[in-house]
Legacy VTK file of the C-alpha trace (Angstrom):
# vtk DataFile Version 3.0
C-alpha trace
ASCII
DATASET POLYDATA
POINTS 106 float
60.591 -97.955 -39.825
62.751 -98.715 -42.920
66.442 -98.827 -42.659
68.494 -98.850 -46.056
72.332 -100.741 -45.976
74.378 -100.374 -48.617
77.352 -102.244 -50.112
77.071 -105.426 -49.052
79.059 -108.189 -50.250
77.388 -109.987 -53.491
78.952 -113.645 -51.593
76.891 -111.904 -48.091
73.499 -111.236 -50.397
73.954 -114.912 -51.756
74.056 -116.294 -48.376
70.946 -114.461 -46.633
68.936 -114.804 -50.119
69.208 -118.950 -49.931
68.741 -118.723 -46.024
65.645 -116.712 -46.765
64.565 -119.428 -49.217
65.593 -122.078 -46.877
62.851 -119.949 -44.653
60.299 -119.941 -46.566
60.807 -115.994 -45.964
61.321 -112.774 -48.149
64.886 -111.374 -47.226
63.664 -108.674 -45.392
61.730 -110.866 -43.129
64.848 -112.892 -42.594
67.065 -109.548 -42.180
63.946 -108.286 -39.805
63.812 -111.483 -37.481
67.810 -111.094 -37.176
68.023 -107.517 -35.997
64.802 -108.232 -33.503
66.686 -110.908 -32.078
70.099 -109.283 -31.934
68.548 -106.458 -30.289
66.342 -108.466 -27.699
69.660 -110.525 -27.305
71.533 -107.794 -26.348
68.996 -106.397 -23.683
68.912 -110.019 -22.757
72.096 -109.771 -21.725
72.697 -106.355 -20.437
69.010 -107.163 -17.996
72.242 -110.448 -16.860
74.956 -107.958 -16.603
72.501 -106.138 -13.597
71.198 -109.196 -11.812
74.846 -109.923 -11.674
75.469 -106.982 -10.642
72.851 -106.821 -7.844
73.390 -110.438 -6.587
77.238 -109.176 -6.012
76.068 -106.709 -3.729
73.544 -108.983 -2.129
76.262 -111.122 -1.681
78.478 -109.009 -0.170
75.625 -107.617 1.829
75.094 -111.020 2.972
78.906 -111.767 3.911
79.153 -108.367 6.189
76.241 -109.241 8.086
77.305 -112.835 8.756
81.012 -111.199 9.850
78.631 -109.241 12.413
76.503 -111.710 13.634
79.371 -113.799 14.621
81.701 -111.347 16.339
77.921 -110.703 17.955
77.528 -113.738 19.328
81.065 -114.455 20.683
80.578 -111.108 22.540
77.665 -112.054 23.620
78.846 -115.327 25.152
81.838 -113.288 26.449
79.130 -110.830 28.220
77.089 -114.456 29.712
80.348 -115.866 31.148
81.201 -112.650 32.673
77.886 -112.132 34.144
77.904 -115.488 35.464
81.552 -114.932 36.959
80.651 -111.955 38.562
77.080 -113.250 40.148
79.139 -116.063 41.381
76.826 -118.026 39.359
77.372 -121.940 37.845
76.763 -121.326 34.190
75.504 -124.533 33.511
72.441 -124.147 36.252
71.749 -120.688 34.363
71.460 -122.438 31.202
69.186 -124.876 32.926
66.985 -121.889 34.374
67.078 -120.113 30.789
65.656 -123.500 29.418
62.875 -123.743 31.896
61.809 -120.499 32.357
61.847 -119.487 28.923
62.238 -122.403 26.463
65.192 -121.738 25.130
67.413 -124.411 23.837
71.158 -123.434 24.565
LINES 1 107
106 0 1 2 3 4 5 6 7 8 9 10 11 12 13 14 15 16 17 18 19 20 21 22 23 24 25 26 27 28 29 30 31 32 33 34 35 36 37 38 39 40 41 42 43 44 45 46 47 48 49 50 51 52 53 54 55 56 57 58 59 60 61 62 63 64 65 66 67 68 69 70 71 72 73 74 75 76 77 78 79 80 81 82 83 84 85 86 87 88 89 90 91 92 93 94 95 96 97 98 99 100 101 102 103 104 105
């Protein structure tokens, strides 16, 4: 595909022509190279923008379920104390009947 740019800046021409010859390259090739890179560059960066994106909402994911888990587990222990009140029942010797019976460290 051929794309044509017009009035460019004699000083601007000057620069890419003694890049280019720095190169080892025909202008074009130089001019070609840039606008590949400058448009992988920018998909680069807008393929960042959406990992960013979905890590944020991992993240957040990731804090709600935490928040859960841990009003969870003090429930839970709220639940066990009751249970134990109400059976009339030393939690310590259920925690060492829990441990025996079913291997569970508490």
């Amino acid at each position: 595909m051929e794309i044509k740019v017009r009035d460019i800046d004699t000083g601007a021409v000057k620069v890419l022509n003694d890049e280019a010859r720095k190169q080892n390259v025909s202008r074009n090739e130089l001019l070609k190279r840039h606008i590949e890179y400058l448009a992988q560059f920018n998909g680069i960066k807008r393929a960042e923008k959406e990992v960013d994106s979905t890590m944020s909402r991992v993240g957040d994911a990731l804090e709600i379920t935490y928040n859960r888990l841990d009003k969870l587990e003090k429930q839970s222990m709220k639940m066990y104390l009751l249970l134990a009140i109400v059976l009339d029942v030393d939690p310590g010797e259920v925690d060492d009947y829990l441990e025996k019976m079913f291997k569970i460290n508490i």
